[in-house]
N, C-alpha and C positions, 0 to 999 in steps of 0.2 A: 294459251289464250287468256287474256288480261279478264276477270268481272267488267262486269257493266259498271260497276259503284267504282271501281278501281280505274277502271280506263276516265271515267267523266271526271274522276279527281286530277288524275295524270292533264287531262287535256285545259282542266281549270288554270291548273298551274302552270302549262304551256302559253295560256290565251292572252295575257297581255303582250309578251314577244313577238306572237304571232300577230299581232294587232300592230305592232311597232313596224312590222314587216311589212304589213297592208299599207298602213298609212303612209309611208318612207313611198311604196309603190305609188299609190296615188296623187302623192305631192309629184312626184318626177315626171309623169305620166300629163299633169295639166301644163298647159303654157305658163308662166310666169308673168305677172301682173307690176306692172309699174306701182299701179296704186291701188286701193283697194277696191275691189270688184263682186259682182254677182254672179249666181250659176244656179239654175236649177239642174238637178241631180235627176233623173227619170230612174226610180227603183223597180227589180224586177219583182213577181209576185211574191208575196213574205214566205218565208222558208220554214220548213217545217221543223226544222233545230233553230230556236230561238239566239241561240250563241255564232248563228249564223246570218243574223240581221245584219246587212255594210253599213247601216246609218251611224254608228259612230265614228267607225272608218273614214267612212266621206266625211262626216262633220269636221273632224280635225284635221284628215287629209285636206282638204280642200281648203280652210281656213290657214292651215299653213302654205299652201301656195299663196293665198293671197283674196281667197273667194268665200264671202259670205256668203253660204247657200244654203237653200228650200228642198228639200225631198216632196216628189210627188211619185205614186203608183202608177205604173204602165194600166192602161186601161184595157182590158180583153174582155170585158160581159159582152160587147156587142161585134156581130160581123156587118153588120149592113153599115154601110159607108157613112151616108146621111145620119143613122141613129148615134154612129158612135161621134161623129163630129157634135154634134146637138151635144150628148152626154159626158164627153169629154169639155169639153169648153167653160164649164162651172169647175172642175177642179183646179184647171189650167189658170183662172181668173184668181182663184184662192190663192195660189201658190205664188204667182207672182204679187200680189196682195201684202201677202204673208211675206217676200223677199224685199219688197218696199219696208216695209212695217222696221226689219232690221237695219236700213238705213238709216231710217229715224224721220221716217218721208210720214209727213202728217199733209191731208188734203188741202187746196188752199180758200178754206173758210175759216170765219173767226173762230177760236175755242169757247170766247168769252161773249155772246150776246150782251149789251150792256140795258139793250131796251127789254132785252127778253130775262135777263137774269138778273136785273138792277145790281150788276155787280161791274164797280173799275175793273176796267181788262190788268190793270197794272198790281197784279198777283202772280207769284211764283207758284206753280204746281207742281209741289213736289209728292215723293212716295217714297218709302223706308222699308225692303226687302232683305231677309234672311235667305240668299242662295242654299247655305252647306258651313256646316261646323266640323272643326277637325277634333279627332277624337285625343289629340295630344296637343301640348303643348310644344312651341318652335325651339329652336336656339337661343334663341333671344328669350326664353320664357314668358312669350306672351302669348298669350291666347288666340290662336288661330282664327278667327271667325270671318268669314266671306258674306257681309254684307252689302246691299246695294243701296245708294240714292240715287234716285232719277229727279230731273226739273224739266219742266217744259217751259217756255216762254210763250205764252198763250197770244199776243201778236203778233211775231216772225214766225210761229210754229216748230222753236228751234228745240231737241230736243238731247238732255244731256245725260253725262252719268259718269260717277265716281265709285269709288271704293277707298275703304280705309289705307289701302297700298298707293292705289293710285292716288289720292289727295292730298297724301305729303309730296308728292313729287312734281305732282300735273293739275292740282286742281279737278274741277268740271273738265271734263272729254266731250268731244262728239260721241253721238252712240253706237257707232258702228265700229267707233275706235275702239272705243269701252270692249264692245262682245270680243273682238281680237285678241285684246286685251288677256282676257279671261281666262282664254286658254295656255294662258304663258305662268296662270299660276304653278303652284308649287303644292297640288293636292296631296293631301295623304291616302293611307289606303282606308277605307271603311271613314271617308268622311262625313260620311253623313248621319252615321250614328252619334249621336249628342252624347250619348256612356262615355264613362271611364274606369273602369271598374278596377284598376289599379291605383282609384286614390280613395282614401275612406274618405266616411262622412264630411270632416272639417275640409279638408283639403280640398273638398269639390263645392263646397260652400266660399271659402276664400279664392279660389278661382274662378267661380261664378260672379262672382260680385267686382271681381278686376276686371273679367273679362265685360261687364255689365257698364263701367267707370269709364274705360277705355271707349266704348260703342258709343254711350251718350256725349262723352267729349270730340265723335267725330259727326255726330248728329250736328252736334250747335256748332262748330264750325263750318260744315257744308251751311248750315241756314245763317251762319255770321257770311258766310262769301257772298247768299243769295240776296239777303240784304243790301250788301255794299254793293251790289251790281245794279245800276237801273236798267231797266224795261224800258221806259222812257224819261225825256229829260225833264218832265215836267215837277215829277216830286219821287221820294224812296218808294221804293216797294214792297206791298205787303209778300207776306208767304202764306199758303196753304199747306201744313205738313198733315199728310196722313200715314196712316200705319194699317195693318191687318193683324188685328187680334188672335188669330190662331197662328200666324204666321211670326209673329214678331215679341209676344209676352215673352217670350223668357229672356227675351235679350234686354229689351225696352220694360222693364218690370213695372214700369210705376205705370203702363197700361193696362195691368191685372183688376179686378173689378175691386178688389179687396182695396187696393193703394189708391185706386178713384173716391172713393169713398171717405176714406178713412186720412190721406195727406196728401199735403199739395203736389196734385200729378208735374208741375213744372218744374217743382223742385230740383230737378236732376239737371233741366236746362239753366233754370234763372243762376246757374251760378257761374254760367260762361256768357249770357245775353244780355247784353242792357236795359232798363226797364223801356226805354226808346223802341228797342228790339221787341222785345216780348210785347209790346201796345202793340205793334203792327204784325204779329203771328196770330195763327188761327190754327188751332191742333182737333184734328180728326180721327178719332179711331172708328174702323169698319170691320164688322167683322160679317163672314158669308155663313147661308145656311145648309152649309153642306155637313158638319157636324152633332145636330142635335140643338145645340146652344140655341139657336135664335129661333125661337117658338113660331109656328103656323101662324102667320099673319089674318085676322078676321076683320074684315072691314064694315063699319055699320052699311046700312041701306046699299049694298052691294052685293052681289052674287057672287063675286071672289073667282070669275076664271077669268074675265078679261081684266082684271081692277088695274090701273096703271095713276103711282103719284107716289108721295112721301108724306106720311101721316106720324105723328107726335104721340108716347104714350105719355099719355095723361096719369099724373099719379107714382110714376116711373123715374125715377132720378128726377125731379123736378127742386132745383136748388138755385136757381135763377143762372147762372149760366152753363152749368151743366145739362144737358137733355137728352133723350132717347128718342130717334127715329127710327123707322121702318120706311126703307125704299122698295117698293111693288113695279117693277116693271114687263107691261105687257111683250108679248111677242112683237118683233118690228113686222113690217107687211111683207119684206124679201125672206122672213124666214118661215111664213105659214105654206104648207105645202110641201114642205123639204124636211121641217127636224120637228115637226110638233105635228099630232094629229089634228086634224079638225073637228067641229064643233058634231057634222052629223059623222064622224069617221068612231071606232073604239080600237083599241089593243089589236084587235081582231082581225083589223082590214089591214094595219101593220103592228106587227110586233117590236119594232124597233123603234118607232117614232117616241118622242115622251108625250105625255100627255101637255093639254095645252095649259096651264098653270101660270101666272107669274112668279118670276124669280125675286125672293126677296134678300136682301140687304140691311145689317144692323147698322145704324149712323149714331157714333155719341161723339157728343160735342163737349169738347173737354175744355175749352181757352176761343171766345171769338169777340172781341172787343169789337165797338163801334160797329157791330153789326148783329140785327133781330136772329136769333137761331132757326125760325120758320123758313128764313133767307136763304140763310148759309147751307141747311141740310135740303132746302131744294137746289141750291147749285150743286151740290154733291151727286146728287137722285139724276140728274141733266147729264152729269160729266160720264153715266154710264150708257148714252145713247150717242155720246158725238166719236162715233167708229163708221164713218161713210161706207167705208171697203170691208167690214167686217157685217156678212151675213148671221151667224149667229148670235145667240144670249149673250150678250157682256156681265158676267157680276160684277168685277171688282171694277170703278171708276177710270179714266186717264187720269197720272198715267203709268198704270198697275200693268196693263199689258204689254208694257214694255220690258217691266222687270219678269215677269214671268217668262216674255220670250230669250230673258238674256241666260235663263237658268239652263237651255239647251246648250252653250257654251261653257258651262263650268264643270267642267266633264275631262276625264283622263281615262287613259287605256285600262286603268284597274280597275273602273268603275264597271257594274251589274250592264248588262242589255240595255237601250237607250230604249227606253220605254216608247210608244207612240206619236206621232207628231202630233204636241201638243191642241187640243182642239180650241175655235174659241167660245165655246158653251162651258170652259174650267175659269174661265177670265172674270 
């Protein structure tokens, strides 16, 4: 009889095959789809061996038939008929939500109030995501990196996304093509570990900095395409590009606070963009306080639990077009009752609920010509509440939720347990 330590090594080493096996099942097992399709998946209750979770299984199985698809939990807390219809029907709601959301299906309201945001609709909304780094270098000796752009066209609601693979061949995608897409990479194993401990000091230093060359030269060309594309025909359009600071410094270097400060953060674009180009970009860094970094927001003449708005430090990077916000967003009304306690409620009456707090949001505004910063970082502080279908906390703005839901498709059989279905209080 094998050790416990010995048998779980043996069966680690088995589990991608074994995974291969499952999925090859699944794919045979679904109908075959002309074009590309939905499916929610009903999981049975989670398994007590973690390496026995099907959600990766299905996610690839299923994508390789041809089905973008949702995992939702069989529901069994209730026997009574009535109760469980009631309590089942909010998951049910999320989940097909959530399977919209991967189409790229946005509600049909404007993105862009122009009386409420004093802002032209005629802006590209774009966002700059680090999926996964491979821990080697290709064939080709270039730097493996899997990063995303996303754009939205904020009056068709169209919603798009590239990658450095997919942009020399295809340009902007739809999004649902894009996530398909994703699984046809060509992962390594242990991609997501950024190490390379097989190159010394220099070597991961000249690789970083290609790899860094490479990213920004696919930057300014996605926003050279968004450019030349109009929204409408009345004049060019501008861009909004944002980035997330924990998520994207080390790729996007000149977003580090050091290189903000100290040289021109455009520099790395203005040497692909026109000065034409660059007057009509608007560059956003955000970064979330889920790390420490973005200090406890106090607000004057406020109490600080319900506070909701986007407030200016004073005194704080203040260099005339550079600025520091802070975006405060209260709870919306479909989420009091369900994921925050209330005001007479404590830990007590649930231990699970979070306390009722605003979530806050760092806003620096790096590049925004022809428009007041007070402007631009309230349309930022907005763009984290226009989620109709999304009951929970949004952090990160539209349209950051997209790229975070596409990071569930960049996934292969060698990769760790599929972590939980992503919630949207991480957004």
């Amino acid at each position: 009889m094998k050790h416990f330590s010995e048998a779980r090594k043996t069966y680690q080493q088995q589990r991608p095959n074994l995974l291969v096996e499952r999925i090859n099942q699944i794919t045979a097992f679904l109908p075959q789809t002309k074009e590309l399709s939905g499916a929610l998946i009903e999981i049975r209750p989670k398994p007590r061996i973690s390496e026995a979770d099907p959600k990766l299984a299905w996610r690839i199985g299923a994508m390789k038939a041809g089905y973008l698809n949702q995992h939702i939990h069989r529901i069994t807390t209730e026997t009574d008929a009535e109760k469980l219809k009631k309590s089942g029907l909010e998951p049910v709601k999320r989940a097909v939500s959530d399977l919209l959301r991967q189409f790229g299906i946005l509600p049909d309201t404007p993105l862009i109030n122009f009386k409420k945001d004093g802002i032209d609709p005629n802006v590209w909304l774009t966002g700059f995501y680090v999926l996964r780094r491979t821990r080697k270098t290709n064939a080709e000796n270039v730097p493996k990196t899997v990063v995303l752009m996303i754009r939205v066209n904020p009056i068709i609601a169209k919603v798009e996304l590239t990658t450095p693979d997919l942009f020399k061949e295809q340009g902007w995608i739809s999004y649902p093509v894009g996530l398909a897409h994703l699984l046809d990479e060509d992962w390594d194993y242990n991609s997501y570990d950024e190490s390379n401990e097989e190159l010394d000091d220099e070597q991961k230093r000249k690789e970083q900095t290609k790899e860094q060359r490479l990213i920004n030269k696919f930057v300014t060309e996605c926003l050279q395409e968004c450019f030349n594309t109009p929204i409408t025909d009345k004049k060019p359009p501008r861009v909004l590009f944002m980035a997330e600071a924990l998520n994207a410094r080390k790729i996007l270097n000149w977003l580090q606070n050091k290189n903000l400060l100290t040289n021109d953060p455009l520099q790395a674009l203005k040497q692909y963009l026109s000065q034409e180009q660059i007057n009509r970009l608007w560059v956003v860094r955000l970064r979330i306080a889920d790390s420490g970094e973005v200090p406890v927001a106090i607000v004057k003449d406020s109490s600080g639990s319900r506070t909701s708005g986007v407030y200016r430090w004073r005194g704080v990077c203040d260099d005339g077009e550079r600025s520091l916000y802070l975006s405060v967003r209260k709870a919306l009304y479909t989420e009091r009752g369900t994921t925050i306690l209330q005001k007479n409620q404590s830990r007590l009456d649930n231990g699970s609920r979070q306390a009722g707090r605003a979530k806050i949001l760092e806003i620096a505004l790096i590049h925004h010509p022809e428009i007041k910063g007070d402007k631009l970082a309230h349309f930022v502080h907005s763009l984290r509440s226009r989620w109709p279908y999304f009951a929970n906390d949004v952090s990160l703005p539209l349209p950051f939720p997209f790229a975070i839901k596409a990071k569930e498709y960049a996934i292969s059989t060698k990769d760790p347990v599929e972590s939980p279905e992503t919630e949207d209080s991480n957004f």
